[in-house]
C-alpha positions in Angstrom: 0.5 -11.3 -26.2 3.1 -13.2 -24.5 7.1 -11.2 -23.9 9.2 -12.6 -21.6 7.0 -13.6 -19.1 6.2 -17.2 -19.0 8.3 -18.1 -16.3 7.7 -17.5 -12.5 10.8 -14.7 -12.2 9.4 -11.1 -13.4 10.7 -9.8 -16.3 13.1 -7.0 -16.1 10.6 -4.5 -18.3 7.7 -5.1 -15.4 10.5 -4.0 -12.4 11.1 -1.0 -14.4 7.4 -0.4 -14.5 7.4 -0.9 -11.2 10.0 1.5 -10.0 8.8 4.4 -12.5 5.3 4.0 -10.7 7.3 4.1 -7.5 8.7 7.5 -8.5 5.6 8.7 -9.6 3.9 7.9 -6.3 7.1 9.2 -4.5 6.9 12.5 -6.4 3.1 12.9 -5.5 3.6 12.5 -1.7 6.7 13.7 -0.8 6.3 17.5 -0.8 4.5 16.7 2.4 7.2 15.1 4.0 9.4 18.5 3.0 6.5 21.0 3.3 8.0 23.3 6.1 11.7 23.2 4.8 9.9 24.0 1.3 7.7 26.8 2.7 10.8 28.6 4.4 13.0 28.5 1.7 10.9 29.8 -0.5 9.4 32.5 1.6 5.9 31.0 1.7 3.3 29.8 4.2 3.0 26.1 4.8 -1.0 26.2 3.2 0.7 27.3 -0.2 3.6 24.9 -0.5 0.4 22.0 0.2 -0.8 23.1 -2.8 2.4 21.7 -4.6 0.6 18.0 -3.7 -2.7 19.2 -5.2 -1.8 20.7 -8.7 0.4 17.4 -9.7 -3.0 15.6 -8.6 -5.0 17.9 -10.5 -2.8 17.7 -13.3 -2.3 14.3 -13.9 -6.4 13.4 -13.6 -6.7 15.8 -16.2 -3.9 14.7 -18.4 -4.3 11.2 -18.4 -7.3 10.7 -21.0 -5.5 13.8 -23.2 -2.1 12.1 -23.1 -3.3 8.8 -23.9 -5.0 9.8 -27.2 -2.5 12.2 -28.2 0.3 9.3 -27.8 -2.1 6.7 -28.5 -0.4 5.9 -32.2 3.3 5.8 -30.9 5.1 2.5 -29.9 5.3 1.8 -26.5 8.6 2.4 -25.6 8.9 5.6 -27.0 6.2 7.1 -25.1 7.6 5.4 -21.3 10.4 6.2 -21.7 10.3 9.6 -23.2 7.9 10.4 -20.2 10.4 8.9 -18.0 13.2 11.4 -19.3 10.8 14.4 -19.1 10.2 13.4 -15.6 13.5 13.5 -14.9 14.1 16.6 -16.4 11.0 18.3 -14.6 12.3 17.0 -11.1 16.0 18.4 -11.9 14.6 21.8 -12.5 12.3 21.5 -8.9 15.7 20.6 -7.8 17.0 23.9 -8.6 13.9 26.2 -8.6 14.8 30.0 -7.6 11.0 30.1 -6.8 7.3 29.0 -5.5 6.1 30.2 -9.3 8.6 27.8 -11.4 8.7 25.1 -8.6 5.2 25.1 -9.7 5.3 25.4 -13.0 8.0 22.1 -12.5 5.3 19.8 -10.9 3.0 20.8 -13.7 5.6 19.1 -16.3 6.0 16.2 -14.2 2.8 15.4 -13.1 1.9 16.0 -17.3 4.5 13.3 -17.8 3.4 11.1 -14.8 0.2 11.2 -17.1 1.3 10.0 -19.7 3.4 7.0 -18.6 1.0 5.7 -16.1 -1.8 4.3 -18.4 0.2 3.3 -21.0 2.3 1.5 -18.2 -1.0 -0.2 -17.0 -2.0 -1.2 -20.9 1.4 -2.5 -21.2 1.2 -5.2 -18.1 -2.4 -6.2 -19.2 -1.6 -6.9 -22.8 1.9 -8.4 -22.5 1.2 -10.5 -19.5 1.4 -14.3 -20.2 -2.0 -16.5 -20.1 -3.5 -16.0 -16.6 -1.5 -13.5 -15.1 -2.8 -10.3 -15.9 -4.0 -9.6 -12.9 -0.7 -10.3 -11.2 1.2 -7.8 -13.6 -1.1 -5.1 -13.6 -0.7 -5.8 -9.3 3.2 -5.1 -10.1 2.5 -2.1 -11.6 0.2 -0.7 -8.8 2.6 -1.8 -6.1 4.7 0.6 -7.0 2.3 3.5 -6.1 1.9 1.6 -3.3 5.5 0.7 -2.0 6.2 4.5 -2.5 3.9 5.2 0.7 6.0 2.9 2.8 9.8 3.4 1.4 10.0 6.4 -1.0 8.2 8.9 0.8 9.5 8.1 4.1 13.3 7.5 2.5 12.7 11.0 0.7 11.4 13.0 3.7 14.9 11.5 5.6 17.2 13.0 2.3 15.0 16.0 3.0 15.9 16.3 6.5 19.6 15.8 5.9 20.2 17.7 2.8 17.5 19.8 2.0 14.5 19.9 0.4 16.0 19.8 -2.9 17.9 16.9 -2.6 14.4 15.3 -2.2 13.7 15.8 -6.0 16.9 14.8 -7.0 16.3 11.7 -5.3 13.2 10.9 -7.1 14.9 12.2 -10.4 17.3 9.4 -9.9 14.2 6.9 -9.1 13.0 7.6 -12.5 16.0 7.3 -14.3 16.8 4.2 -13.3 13.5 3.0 -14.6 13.7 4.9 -17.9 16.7 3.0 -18.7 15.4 -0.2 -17.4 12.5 0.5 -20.0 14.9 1.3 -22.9 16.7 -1.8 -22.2 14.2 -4.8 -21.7 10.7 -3.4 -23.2 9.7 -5.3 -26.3 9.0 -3.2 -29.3 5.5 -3.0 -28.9 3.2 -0.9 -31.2 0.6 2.1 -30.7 -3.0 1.6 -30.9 -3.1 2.7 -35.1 -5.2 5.4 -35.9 -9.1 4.7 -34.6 -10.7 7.6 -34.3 -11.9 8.9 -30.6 -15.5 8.1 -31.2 -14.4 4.6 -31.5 -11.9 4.5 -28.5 -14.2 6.0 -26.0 -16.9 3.0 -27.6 -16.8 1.1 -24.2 -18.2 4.1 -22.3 -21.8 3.2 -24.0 -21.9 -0.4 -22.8 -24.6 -0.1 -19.5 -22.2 0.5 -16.5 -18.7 1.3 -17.6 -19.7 5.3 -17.3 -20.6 4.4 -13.9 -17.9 2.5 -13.1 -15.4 5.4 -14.0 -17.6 7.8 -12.3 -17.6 5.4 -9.0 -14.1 5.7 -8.9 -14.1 9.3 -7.6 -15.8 8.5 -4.4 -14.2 5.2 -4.4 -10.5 7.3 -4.4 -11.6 9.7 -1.8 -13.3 7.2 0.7 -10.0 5.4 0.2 -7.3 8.3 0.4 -9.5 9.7 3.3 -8.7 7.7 6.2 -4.7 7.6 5.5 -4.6 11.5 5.2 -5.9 11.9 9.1 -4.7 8.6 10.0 -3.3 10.4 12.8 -6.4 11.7 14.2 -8.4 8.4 13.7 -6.0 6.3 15.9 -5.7 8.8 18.2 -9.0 8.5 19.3 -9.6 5.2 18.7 -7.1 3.7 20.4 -5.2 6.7 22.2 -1.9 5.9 19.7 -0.1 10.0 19.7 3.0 11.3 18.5 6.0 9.1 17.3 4.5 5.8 17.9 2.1 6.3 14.7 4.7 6.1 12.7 4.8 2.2 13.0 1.2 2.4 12.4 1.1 4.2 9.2 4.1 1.9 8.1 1.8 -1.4 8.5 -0.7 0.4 6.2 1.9 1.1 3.7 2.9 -3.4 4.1 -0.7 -4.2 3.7 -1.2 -1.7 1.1 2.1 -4.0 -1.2 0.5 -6.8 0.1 -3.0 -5.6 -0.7 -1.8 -4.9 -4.1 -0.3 -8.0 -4.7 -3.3 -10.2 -3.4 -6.0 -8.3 -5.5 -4.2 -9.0 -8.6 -3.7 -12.9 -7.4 -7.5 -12.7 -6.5 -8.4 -11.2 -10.1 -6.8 -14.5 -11.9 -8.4 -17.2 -9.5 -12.1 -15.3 -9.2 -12.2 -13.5 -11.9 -12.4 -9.1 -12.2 -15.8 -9.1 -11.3 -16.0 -10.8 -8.2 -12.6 -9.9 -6.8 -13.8 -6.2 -7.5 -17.6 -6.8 -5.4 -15.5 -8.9 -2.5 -12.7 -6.2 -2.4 -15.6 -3.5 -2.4 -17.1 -5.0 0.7 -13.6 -4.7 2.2 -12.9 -1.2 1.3 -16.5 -0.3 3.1 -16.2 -2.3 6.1 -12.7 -0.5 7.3 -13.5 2.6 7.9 -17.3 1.5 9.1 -15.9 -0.2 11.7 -13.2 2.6 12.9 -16.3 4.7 12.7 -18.6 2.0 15.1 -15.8 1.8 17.2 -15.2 5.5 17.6 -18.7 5.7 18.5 -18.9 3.0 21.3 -16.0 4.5 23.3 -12.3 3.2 23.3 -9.7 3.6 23.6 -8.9 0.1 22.4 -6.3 -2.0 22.7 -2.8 -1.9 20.0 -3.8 -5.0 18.4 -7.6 -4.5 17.7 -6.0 -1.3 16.3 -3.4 -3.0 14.3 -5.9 -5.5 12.9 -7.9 -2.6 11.9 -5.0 -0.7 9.5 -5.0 -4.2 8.4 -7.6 -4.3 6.7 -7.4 -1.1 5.5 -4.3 -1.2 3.8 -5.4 -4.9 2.4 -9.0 -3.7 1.0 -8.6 -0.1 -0.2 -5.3 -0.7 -2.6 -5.3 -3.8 -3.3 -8.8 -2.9 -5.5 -6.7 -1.3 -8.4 -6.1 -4.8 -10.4 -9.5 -5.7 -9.9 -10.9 -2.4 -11.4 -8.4 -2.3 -13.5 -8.7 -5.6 -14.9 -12.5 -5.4 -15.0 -12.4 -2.3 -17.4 -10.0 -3.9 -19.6 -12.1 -6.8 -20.4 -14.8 -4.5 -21.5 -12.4 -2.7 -23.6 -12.2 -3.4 -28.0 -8.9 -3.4 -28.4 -5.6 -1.8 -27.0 -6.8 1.8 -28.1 -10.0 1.4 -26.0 -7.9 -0.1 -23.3 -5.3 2.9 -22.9 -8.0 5.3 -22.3 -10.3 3.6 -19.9 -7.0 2.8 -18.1 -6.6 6.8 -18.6 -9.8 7.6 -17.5 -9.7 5.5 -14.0 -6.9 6.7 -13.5 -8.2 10.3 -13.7 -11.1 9.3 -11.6 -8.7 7.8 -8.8 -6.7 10.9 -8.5 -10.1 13.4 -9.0 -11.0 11.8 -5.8 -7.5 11.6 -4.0 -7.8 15.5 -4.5 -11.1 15.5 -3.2 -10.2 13.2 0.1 -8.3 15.6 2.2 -11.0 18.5 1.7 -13.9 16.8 2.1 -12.3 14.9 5.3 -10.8 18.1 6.8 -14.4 19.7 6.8 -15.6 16.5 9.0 -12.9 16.6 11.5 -13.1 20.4 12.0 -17.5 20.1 12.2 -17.8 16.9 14.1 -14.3 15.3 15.4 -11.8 12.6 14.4 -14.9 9.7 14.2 -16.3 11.7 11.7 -13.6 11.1 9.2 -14.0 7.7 8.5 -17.7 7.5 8.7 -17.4 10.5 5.8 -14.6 7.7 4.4 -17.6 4.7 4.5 -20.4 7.7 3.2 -18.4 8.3 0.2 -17.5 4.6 -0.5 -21.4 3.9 -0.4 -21.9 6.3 -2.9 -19.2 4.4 -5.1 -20.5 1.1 -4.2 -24.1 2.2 -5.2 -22.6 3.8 -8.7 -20.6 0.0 -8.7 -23.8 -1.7 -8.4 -25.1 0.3 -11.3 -21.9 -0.7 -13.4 -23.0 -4.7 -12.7 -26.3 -4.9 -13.6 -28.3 -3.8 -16.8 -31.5 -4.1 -17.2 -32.0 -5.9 -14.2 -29.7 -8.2 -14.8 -25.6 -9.2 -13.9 -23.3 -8.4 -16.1 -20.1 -10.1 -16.3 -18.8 -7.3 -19.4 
């Protein structure tokens, strides 16, 4: 399917994507950019307000597959933008919470809507890209989880600071909006999925390797994730970076991550999924392997090897989305199958997101700051192992 897109500019539809993925990643991140102004307001400890990130986490990779069928028959625009406006609405009401207990209940309603929007988002780039640009929208799309790492979060902490914690959600309320009625205004009328039954949209997951593909994903998020929570720690002792002056650091990760983004789905439409998925692999191994090796051998290393090392990190680890992404789709029959594989990586992705700050925190407490991104290169072998599963059957490649 081809809508408005056959030109070089973007159309207005795939910004709006854009930015409602950009609040979406915004509303994920930012509580811990607000966490102690939260925590005191509210009369709770710092540990409890944390676990504002982890239930929207929780709740949107165990949404995602549920949404997707249960809105599987609706048009398109209907269901983005509705979950847009229930967004909103969810992020109004954190705005003016009375307590911990409805703040919560708040981030459960918006990470339910962030649920439902995403994959349907994702299936709407794919299938409405022109002729050999799919990987490029879907790239769009992802950048805007992305982007929030380096401008919303960081622009939402500074509102935080200045006006309170609750002007934080209203901030990313007004994100949101903006895309919602971006959506309502340029998205073609594009149908559901009609009315296959479940057995037949969850079809792909017999084929040898998509299972393990989804499954891979989990690791594959919290190798990823890993390395970014306790970035902190990991330049610390690698190169001796402390304080104020990570701040630039953790703001080239958040460039290469666009950039990353924005690449992959460029590298998806000249190689191919499959092979922009196994090089980008390799690249989402070999960062935190080498922070690990140079931990190891002693340091602390110059600002530039440093630099060069976030690099690459920010490049490999999201610019894989399109590739996965666009790699599941292809083994998808039809746009029904396609919205809930999309659902399902998605849940994967955030399953391990959850995962990465857990799992990393018990390696720095047992073993030190080098330990976090050798766990980060443990977890991604596991995923790359589960990958190589998902590309051979029967002793053979598969290119489906």
């Amino acid at each position: 399917m081809n809508t408005q897109g056959s030109g070089p500019r973007l159309p207005l539809w795939l910004l709006s994507l854009f930015l409602l993925a950009f609040s979406f990643g915004t509303d994920d991140l930012i509580i811990a950019g607000i966490l102690p102004d939260l925590a005191r307001d509210l009369d709770v400890s710092v540990a409890m307000s944390g676990q504002l990130v982890t239930v929207f986490a929780l709740t949107y990779a165990l949404g995602a597959p549920v949404a997707a069928l249960l809105t599987s028959r609706l048009p398109r625009r209907p269901v983005l933008v509705g979950a847009a406006a229930v967004f909103v609405l969810a992020n109004l009401a954190a705005a003016v919470a009375p307590s911990y207990g409805l703040l919560m209940v708040a981030r459960i309603v918006s990470g339910l809507a962030a649920a439902t929007a995403s994959p349907a988002a994702f299936a709407v780039a794919a299938t409405a890209a022109p002729e050999g640009r799919q990987g490029r929208f879907l790239a769009v799309v992802g950048a805007g989880l992305t982007t929030s790492l380096v401008a919303g979060v960081p622009v939402g902490t500074w509102i935080g600071g200045e006006l309170g914690w609750r002007a934080t959600m209203v901030y990313v309320a007004a994100i949101a909006l903006l895309a919602g009625v971006g959506l309502l205004s340029s998205l073609p009328a594009l149908p559901g999925t009609g009315a296959s039954r479940l057995k037949e949209r969850l079809a792909p997951l017999r084929r040898p390797g998509t299972a393990a593909a989804l499954l891979a994903m989990i690791p594959s998020g919290a190798g990823g994730m890993m390395s970014y929570v306790y970035i902190t720690e990991i330049v610390g002792r690698i190169g001796g970076i402390r304080g104020a002056a990570v701040a630039p650091l953790i703001t080239v990760v958040g460039l290469a991550g666009i950039a990353g983004a924005f690449a992959g789905g460029r590298l998806v439409d000249a190689v191919g999924a499959l092979r922009a998925l196994m090089i980008l692999l390799l690249g989402v191994f070999a960062a935190p392997a080498l922070m690990a090796v140079l931990g190891l051998a002693g340091g602390p290393y110059p600002l530039p090897v440093v630099t060069v090392l976030v690099i690459l990190y920010g490049l490999a680890t999201w610019g894989i989305a399109p590739a996965t992404q666009a790699w599941l789709l292809e083994r998808a029959d039809g746009p029904g199958a396609a919205n809930e594989l999309i659902a399902l990586n998605n849940s994967a992705m955030f399953l391990g997101f959850s995962l990465a700050g857990g799992i990393g925190g018990l390696a720095l407490e047992a073993f030190g700051p080098v330990a976090v991104p050798a766990t980060a290169a443990g977890c991604v072998l596991v995923s790359l192992a589960l990958f190589d599963r998902a590309f051979t059957s029967g002793g053979r490649r598969v290119d489906r």
